[in-house]
N, C-alpha and C positions, 0 to 999 in steps of 0.2 A: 818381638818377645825374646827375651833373652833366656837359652835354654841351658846354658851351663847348670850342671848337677850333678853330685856324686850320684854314679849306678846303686839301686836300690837292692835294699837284703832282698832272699828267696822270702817269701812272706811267709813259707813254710816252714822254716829253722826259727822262727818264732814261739812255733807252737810244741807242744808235749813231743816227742818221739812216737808213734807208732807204727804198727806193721805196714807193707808196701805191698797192692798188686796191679797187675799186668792193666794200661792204659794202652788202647792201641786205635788208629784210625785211617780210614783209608783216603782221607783227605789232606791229613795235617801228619806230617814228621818232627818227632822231637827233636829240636835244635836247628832245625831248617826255617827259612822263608814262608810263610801260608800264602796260598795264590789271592790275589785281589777280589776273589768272591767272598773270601769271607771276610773281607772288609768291609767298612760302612760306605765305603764309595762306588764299590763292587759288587753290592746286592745284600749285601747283611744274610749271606745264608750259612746259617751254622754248620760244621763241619761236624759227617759223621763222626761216634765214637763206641768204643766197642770195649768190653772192660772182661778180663778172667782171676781166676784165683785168689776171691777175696772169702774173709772167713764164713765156717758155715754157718755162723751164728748172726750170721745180717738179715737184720731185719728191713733196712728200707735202705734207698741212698740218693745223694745230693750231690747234683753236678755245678760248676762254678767255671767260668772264666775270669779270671782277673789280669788286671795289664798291672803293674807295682812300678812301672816306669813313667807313667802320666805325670805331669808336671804339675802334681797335687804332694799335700802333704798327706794322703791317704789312698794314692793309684788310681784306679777305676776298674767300678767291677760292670764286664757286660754281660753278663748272664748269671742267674742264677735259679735252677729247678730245685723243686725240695718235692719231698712226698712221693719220690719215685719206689716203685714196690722191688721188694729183693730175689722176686723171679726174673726182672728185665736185667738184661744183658749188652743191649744196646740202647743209645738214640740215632736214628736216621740224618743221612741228612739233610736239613732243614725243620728237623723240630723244634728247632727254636723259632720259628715263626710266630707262634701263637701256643695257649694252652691246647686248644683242638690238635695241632701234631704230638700232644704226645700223650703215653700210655695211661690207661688206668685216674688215680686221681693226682699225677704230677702236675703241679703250676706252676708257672712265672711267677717268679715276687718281682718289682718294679727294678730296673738295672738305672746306673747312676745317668745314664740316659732319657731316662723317666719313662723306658716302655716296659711290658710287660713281655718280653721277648729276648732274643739274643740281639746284640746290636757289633758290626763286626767293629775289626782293630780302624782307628784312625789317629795315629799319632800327629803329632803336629809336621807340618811339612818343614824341611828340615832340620829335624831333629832326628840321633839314633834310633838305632832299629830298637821298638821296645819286643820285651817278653811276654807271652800271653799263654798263663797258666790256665790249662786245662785241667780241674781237678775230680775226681770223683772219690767220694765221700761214703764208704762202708758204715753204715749206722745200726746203734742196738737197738732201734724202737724203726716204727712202720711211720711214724708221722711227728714232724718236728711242733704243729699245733701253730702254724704261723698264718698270714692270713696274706693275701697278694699287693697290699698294700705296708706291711712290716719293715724295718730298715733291715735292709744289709747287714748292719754289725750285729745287729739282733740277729740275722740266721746263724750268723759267722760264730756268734759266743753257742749259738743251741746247737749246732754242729758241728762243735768244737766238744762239746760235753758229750755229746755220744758218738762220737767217732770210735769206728773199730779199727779201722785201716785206710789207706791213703793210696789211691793211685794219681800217679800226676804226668802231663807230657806239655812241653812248654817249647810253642811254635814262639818264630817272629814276624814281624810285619814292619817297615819303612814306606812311609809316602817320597 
C-alpha cells in the first residue's frame, strides 16, 4: 500500500471560529505519543477526559475522536458520544466501552469501525504517526435528537449548528 500523502488540515480550521475551553486528561498529553492501550491492538480502552471553563449557557455536549490522517479521503472517526448532559464534567477511563459506561442518556452512535463504542488508533504499519483529535463539543440544546445508528457527517453537521465552544487535545499514535 502506498502511503505517500500530503499531511491533512486541522479538520477544525474548517469550521466557524468559536470560543475554546480547558481539555485535559490524565491519560493522553497534547502533542505527545498515546500508550498502546488506547489503541486497537492494545485494548481499545478509551482514555480518561476531563473538560473546564466552557460557557454557562451549555446546555449538553458531544465528545468526538477523530484521526484526519487515515488514508481515506474523509479520516476516520473512532468515537463518537452525543447527548451527554451539561452537569458532566468527565468521562472515565474506559467509557467508551459501551453505552452502559457512560452517564445519564449519552450513547454511541456507530464509529467508522462499525461499533457502537470507542475503537482505539491503528494506523497503518508503517506509515506516519497520525493525529487523533479529541474533541468536546459545548452545545446550546440537551439533545442533538440522533438515533445510534445516524451517520457521522450527520452528527458532525447537528454539532456543528449548535456548538457553543470547542475544547480540543490531539494525541499521537504510530504502529
Amino acid at each position: 500500500m502506498n502511503l505517500d500523502r500530503p499531511l491533512a488540515q486541522d479538520p477544525y480550521e474548517k469550521l466557524p471560529a468559536v470560543p475554546s475551553f480547558t481539555l485535559a486528561s490524565s491519560d493522553i498529553t497534547d502533542g505527545k505519543p498515546m500508550r498502546a492501550t488506547h489503541s486497537a491492538s492494545g485494548g481499545n480502552v478509551s482514555p480518561q477526559l476531563s473538560w473546564s471553563g466552557f460557557p454557562e449557557t451549555t446546555r449538553g455536549f458531544v465528545v468526538t475522536c477523530f484521526d484526519p490522517d487515515a488514508p481515506t479521503p474523509s479520516g476516520w472517526w473512532h468515537w463518537t458520544v452525543v447527548d451527554l448532559s451539561a452537569d458532566l464534567t468527565e468521562l472515565e477511563q474506559g467509557a467508551g466501552q459501551s453505552d452502559l459506561m457512560l452517564p445519564g442518556a449519552g450513547l454511541h452512535l456507530r464509529n467508522d469501525d462499525g461499533e457502537h463504542a470507542y475503537t482505539g488508533a491503528a494506523p497503518p504499519r508503517g506509515d506516519r504517526a497520525h493525529r487523533y483529535y479529541f474533541v468536546v463539543h459545548a452545545l446550546d440544546t440537551e439533545t442533538l435528537e440522533l438515533e445510534e445508528d445516524d451517520s457521522l457527517a450527520k452528527a458532525a453537521m447537528r454539532t456543528r449548528g449548535h456548538t457553543l465552544a470547542r475544547a480540543v487535545l490531539v494525541a499521537t499514535f504510530q504502529s
